[in-house]
C-alpha positions as CSV (number, residue, x, y, z in Angstrom):
1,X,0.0,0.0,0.0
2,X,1.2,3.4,-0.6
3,X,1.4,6.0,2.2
4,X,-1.0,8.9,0.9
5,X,0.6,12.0,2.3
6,X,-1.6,15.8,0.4
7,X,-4.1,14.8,-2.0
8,X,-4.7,17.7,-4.3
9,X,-8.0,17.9,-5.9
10,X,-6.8,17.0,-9.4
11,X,-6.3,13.9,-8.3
12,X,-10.1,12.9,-8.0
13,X,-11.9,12.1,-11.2
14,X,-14.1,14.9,-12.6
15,X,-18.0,14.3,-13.0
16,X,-18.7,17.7,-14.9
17,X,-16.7,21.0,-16.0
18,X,-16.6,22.7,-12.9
19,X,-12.9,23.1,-12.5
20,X,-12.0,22.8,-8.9
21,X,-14.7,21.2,-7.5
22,X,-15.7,17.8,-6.7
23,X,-19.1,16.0,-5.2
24,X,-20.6,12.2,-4.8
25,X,-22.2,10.4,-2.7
26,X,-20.3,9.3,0.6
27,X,-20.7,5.7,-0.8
28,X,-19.3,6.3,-4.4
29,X,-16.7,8.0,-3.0
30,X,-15.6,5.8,-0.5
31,X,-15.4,2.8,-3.5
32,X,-14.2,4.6,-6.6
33,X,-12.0,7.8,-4.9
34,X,-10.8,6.8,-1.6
35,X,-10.7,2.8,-1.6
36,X,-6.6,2.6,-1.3
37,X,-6.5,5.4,1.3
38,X,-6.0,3.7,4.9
39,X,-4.1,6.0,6.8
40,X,-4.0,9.8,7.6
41,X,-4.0,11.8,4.9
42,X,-4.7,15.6,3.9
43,X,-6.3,18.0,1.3
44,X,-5.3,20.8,-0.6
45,X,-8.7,22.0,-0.6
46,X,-12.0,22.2,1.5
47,X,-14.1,19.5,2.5
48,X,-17.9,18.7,3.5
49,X,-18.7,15.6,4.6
50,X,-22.4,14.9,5.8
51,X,-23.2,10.9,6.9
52,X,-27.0,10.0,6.3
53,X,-26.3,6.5,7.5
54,X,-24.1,4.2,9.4
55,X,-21.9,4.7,12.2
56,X,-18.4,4.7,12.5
57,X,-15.3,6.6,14.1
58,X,-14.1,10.1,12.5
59,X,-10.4,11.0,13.1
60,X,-9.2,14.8,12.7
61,X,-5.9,15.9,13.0
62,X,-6.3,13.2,15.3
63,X,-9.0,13.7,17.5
64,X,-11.7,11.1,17.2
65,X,-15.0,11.8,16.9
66,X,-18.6,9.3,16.6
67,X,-20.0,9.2,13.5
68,X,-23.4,9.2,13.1
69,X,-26.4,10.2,10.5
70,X,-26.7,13.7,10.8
71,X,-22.8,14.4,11.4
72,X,-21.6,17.0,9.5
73,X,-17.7,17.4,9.2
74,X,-16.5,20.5,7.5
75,X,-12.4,20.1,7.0
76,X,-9.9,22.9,6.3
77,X,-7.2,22.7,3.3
78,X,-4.0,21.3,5.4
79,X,-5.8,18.8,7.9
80,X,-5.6,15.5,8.8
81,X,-8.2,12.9,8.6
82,X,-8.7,9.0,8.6
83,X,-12.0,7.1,9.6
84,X,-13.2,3.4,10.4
85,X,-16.7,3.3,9.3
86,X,-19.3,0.8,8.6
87,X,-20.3,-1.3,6.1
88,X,-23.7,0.0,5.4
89,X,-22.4,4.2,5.7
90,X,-24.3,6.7,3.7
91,X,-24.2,10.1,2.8
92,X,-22.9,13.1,0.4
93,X,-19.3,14.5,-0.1
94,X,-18.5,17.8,-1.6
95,X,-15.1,20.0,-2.2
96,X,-13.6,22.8,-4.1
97,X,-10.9,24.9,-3.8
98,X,-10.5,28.3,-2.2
99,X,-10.1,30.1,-5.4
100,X,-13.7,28.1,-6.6
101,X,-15.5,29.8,-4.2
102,X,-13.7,32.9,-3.7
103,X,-13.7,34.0,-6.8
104,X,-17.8,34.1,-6.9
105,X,-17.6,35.8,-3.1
106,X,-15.4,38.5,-4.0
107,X,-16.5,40.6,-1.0
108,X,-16.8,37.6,1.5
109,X,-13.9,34.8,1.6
110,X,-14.5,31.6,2.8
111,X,-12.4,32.1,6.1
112,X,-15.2,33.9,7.7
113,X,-17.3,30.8,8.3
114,X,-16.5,29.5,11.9
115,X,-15.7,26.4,10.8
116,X,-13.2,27.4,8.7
117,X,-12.1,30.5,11.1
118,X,-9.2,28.2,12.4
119,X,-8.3,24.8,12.8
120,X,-8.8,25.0,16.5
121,X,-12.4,25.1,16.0
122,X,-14.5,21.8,16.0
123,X,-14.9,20.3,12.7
124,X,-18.6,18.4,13.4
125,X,-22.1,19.8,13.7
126,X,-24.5,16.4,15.2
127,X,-27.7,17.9,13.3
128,X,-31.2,16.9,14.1
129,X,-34.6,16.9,12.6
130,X,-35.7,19.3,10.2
131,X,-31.9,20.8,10.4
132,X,-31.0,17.0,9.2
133,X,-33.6,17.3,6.5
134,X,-32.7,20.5,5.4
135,X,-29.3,20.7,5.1
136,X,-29.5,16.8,3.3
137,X,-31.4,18.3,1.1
138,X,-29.0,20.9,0.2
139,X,-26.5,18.7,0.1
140,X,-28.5,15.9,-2.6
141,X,-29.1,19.5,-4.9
142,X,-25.2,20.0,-5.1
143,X,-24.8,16.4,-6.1
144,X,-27.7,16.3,-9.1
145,X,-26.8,20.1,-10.1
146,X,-23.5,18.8,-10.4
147,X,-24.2,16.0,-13.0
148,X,-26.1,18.0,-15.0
149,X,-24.4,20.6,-17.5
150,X,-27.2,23.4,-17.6
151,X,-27.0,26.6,-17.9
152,X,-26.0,29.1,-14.8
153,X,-24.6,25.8,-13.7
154,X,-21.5,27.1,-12.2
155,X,-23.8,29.8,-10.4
156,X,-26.1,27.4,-8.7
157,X,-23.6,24.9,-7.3
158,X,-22.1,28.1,-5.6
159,X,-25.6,29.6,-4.3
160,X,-25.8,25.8,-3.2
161,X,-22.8,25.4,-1.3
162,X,-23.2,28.5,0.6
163,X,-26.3,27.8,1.5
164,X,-24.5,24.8,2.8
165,X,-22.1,27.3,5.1
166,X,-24.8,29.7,5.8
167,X,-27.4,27.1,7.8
168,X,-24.1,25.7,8.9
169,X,-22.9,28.3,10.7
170,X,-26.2,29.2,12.1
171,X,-26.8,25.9,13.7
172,X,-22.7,25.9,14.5
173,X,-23.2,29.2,16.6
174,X,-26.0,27.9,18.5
175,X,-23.9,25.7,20.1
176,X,-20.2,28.0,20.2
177,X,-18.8,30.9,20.7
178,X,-16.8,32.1,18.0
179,X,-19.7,34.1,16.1
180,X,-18.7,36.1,19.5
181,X,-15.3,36.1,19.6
182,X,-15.3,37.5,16.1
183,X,-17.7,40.2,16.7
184,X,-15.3,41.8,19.8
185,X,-12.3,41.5,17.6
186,X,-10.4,39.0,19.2
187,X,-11.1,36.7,16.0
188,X,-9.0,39.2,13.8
189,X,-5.7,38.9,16.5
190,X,-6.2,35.0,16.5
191,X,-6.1,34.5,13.0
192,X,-2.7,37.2,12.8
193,X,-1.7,34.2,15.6
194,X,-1.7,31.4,13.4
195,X,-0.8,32.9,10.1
196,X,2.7,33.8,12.4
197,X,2.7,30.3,14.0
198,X,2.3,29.0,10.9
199,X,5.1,30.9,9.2
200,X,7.6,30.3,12.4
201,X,6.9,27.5,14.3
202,X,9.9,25.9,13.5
203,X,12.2,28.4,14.2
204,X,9.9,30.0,17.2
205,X,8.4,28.9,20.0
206,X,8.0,31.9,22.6
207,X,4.7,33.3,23.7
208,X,6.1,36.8,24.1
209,X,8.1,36.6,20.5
210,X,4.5,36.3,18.4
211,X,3.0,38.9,21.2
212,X,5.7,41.5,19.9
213,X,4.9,40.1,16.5
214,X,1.2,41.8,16.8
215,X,2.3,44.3,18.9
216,X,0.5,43.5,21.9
217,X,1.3,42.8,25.4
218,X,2.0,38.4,26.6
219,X,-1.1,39.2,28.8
220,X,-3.3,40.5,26.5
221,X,-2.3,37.6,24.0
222,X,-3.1,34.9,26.7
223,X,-6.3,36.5,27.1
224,X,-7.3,36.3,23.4
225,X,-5.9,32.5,22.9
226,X,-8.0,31.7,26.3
227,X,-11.6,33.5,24.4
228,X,-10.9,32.1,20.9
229,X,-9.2,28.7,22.0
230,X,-9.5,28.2,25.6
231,X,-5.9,27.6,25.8
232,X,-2.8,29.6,26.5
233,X,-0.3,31.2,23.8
234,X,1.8,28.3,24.5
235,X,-0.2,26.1,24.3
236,X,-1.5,27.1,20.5
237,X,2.1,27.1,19.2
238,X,3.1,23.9,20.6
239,X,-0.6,22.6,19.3
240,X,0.9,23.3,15.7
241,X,4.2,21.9,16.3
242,X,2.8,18.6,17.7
243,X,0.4,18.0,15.0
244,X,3.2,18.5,12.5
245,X,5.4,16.1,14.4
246,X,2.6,13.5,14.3
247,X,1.8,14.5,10.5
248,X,5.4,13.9,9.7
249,X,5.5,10.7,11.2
250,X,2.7,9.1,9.9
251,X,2.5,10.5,6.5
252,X,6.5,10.8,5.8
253,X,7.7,8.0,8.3
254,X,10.7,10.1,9.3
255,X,12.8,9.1,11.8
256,X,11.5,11.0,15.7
257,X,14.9,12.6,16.1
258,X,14.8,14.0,12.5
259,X,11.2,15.3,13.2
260,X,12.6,16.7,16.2
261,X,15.4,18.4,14.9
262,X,13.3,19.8,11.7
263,X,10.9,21.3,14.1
264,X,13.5,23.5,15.9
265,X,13.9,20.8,18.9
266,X,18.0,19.8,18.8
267,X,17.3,17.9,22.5
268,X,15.3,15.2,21.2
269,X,14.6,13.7,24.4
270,X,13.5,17.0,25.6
271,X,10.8,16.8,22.6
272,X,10.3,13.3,23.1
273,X,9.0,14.2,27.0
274,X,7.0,17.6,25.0
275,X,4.9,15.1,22.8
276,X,4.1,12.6,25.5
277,X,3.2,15.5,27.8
278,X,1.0,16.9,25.5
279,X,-0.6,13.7,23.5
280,X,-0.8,11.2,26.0
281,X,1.5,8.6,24.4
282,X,5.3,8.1,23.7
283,X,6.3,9.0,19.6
284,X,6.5,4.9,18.7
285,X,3.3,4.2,21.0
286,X,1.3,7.0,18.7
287,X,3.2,5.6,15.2
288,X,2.4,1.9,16.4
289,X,-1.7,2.8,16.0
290,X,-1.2,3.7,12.5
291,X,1.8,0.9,11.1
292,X,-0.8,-1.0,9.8
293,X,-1.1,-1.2,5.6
């Protein structure tokens, strides 16, 4: 079996002549697209998964979560996911690329969708009655419009899909805070956050560097990681450098010590202590769940 490490969206067989954008049902998909994929893998490109049927396990830059008719799992470009799911699983898969939708939205990019503020945000929305209906419904009207080549077709999958993100987000704030976070500003700061993580967190790893970054105060930084995240500054940074460690060893198989010392840590065994602190296991414990083929 070959390890599957970023799957770009060329890679899945087009159904129609929307460039850049991809939808089937879950159980197509899972025979005919994602059959020899076993282990964690990523995306170049947004994802919406909803199950109508079956049950299963759902694993996201690996945290697990149930999976159940009416889960809805909305994934950004860049994570990791992997599931174990039933024989009998039903449902309706769609993705595009950022430009695919932000090039109709001119005025309104797909970032501002809480799902998609930040990776630390939960991935899954458990809907319910009529929300199940509706938003299935939705979801079977992007799959049809999709095999059909009419005209305005472009157009309507988009109206579609953001219809998708709209209802979405509604039934996500319900349940979260980030539609508040975002309204008081500290949204704006934590994205600036992880755009610098992302940039430097393999060369940097202090708190108090990234607060001088934004040109704000350790406190005050603390304070907006705690309302956004409900974690430290600390804690967000070594977040990212942990899931990379664990990316890089099951999608690249490198050695720990070389992940260690790519990630800016020359004392592997102090990084070795890091992960287990901060994942529960030991670096070959956590590799030993995912050596099967």
């Amino acid at each position: 079996m070959k390890k599957v490490a970023i799957l770009n969206i060329g890679q899945f067989p087009r159904q129609s002549s929307l460039d850049g954008f991809y939808a089937n049902t879950l159980q197509d998909h899972l025979i005919t697209s994602h059959k020899d994929i076993v282990l964690p893998h990523s995306h170049n490109f947004y994802l919406a998964i909803l199950f109508t049927h079956g049950s299963g396990i759902h694993e996201v830059d690996f945290s697990v979560y149930e999976v159940a008719p009416g889960s809805l799992f909305f994934l950004n470009p860049g994570q990791t996911h992997h599931w174990e799911l039933s024989a009998d699983v039903k449902g309706f898969v769609f993705f595009h690329t950022q430009d695919f939708y932000d090039l109709q939205y001119t005025q309104a990019t797909i970032n501002r969708f809480p799902f998609f503020y930040s990776m630390h945000n939960l991935p899954l929305l458990q809907l319910e009655g009529n929300d199940f209906k509706n938003i299935t419904s939705l979801f079977e009207q992007v799959y049809n419009e999709n095999l059909d080549e009419k005209i305005l077709k472009r157009q309507k999958v988009l109206s579609l899909i953001n219809l998708v993100y709209i209802e979405g987000t509604r039934l996500y704030l319900q349940n979260n805070t980030s539609g508040q976070v975002n309204q008081n500003g500290y949204y704006l700061k934590f994205r600036q956050l992880e755009q610098l993580i992302e940039s430097n967190y393999k060369t940097e790893k202090s708190a108090a560097a990234y607060a001088a970054m934004l040109h704000i105060s350790p406190k005050h930084l603390n304070r907006i990681t705690q309302a956004v995240a409900g974690k430290t500054a600390t804690d967000v940074i070594q977040d990212r450098v942990l899931l990379e460690a664990r990316k890089e060893l099951v999608l690249q198989k490198k050695n720990f010590n070389e992940i260690a010392y790519m990630l800016g840590y020359e004392d592997y065994a102090y990084f070795s202590r890091l992960f287990k602190k901060k994942t529960g296991e030991t670096p070959s414990a956590f590799l030993n769940r995912y050596s099967k083929t």
